[in-house]
N, C-alpha and C positions, 0 to 999 in steps of 0.2 A: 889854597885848600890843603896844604901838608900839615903834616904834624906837628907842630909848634907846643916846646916847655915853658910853658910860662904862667906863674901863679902870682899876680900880683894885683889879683881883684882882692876888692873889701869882702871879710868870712860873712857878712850880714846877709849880703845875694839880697839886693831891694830889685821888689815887684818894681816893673817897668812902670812911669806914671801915663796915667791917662793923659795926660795932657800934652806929652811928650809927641804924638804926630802933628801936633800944633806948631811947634818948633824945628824938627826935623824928618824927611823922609821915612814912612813906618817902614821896614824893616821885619822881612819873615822869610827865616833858612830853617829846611830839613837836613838833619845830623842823623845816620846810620850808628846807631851808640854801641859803641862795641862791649863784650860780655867783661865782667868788674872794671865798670869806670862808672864813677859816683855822676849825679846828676847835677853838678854843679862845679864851680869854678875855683873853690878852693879846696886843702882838707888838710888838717895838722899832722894827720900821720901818714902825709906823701903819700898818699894812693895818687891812684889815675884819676882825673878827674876833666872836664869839659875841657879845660884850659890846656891841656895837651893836644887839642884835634883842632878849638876853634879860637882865631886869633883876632874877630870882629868888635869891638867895644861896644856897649851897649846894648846888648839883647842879652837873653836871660830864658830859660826854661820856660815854656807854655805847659805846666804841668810835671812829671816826671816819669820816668821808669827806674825799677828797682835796681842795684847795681848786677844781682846776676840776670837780667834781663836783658833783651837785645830788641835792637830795629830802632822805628821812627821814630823822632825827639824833633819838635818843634822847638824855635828859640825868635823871640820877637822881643822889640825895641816898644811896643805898641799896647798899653795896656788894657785897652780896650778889645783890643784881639785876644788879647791873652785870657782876659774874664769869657768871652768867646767860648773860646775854646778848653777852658779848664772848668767853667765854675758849672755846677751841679744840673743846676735851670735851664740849660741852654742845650741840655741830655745829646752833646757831642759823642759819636759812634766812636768806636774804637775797634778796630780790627786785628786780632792775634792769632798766630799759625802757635799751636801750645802742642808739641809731641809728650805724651801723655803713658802713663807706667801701665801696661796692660793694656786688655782690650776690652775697651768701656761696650758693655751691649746698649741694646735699642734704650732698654728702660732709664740708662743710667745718664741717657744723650737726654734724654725726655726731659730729667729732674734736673740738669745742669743747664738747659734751654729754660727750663721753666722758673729757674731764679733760686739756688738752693738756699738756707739761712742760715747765717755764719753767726758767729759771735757776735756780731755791730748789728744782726735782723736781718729778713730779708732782705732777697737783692733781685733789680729788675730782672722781668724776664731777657731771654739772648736770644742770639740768634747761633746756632751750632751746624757744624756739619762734619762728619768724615771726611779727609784729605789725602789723595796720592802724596807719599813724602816727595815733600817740594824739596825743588834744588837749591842749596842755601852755602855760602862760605862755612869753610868747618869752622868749627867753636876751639877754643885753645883753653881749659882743656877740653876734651871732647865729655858726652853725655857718658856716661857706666854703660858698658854691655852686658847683658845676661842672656846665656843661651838657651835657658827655659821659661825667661820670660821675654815678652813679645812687647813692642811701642805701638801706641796711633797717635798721627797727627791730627789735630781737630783744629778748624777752622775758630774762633769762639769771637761774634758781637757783640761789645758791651755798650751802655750809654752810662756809664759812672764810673768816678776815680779811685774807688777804695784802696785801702792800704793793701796791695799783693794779693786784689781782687782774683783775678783768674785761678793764681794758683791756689788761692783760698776755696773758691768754687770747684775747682776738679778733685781737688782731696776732699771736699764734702760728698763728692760722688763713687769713693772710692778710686780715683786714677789721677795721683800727684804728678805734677807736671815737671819735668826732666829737663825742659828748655821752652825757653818761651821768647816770640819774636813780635816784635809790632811792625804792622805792614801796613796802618790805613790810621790815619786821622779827619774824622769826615770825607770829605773829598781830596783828602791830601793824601799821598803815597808815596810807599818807600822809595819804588821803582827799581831801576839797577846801580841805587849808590851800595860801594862797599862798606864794609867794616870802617869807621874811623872818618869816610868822608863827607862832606856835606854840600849843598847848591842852596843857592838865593832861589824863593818864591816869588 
């Protein structure tokens, strides 16, 4: 589970096939995805990318997070899990702890629970809450401080995978999101892996 360089997957990144737990044991690990590292195994212009953390052949993204995004990345051998949990119909929860620019009030928790409408339309309703800032590995680099303006953490449930959903929805409500973490995939959870580490499910 160390950090291992090595880029020597195909740039295509093929979906796992269906058919694939027919012939060998499925396969499903949670990856702590540290802040800019792309969601995949290769990249032309040297960034950080999966293949520096995970050294497992055969499995592949259940989905993605953005590269300045952090927390839980699924990674399955099993295409059938993977539609699971990635494809639309299946309205997979998603759990994000998103520290947010200001202090959103009541009304503005209300319109970003209630599904605010982005460019792509409407989006389901959430589930939202105010958060004690949870304890979390610092970020490298860290978030901006401003002494006259203030952060909150918001807890935010989604059941869809938009393109930089969340952060999309919190600047629809006025309060751009600063850092954002994933802490739940359905019933899967980050738990206490670090930054960069990951464990078989």
């Amino acid at each position: 589970m160390s950090r291992r360089r090595s880029r020597v997957r195909s740039r295509s990144q093929p979906t796992p096939r269906a058919d694939r737990s027919a012939r060998e044991p499925s396969r499903l690990i949670a990856f702590n995805k540290p802040f800019n590292v792309l969601c995949q195994f290769t990249d032309a212009a040297d960034r950080a990318t999966l293949a520096d953390y995970i050294d497992q052949p055969g499995v592949y993204p259940a989905g993605r997070l953005d590269r300045d995004s952090e927390g839980l990345l699924l990674l399955t051998n099993n295409g059938r899990l993977n539609a699971k949990i990635t494809q639309p119909r299946s309205h997979q929860s998603k759990t994000y702890w998103a520290q947010v620019d200001g202090a959103p009030d009541d009304d503005a928790l209300a319109a970003l629970a209630a599904g605010p409408t982005l460019s792509d339309g409407p989006t389901r309703p959430a589930r939202v809450r105010r958060l004690t800032p949870p304890t979390l590995w610092p970020r490298n680099p860290p978030v901006r401080y401003r002494k006259t303006v203030p952060t909150t953490w918001l807890e935010i449930v989604i059941t869809e995978g938009r393109n930089r959903q969340v952060r999309r929805m919190t600047a629809a409500v006025g309060a751009p999101t600063l850092r954002l973490v994933r802490v739940a995939i359905g019933d899967w959870h980050l738990g206490d892996l670090a930054p960069g580490q990951w464990r078989p499910l």
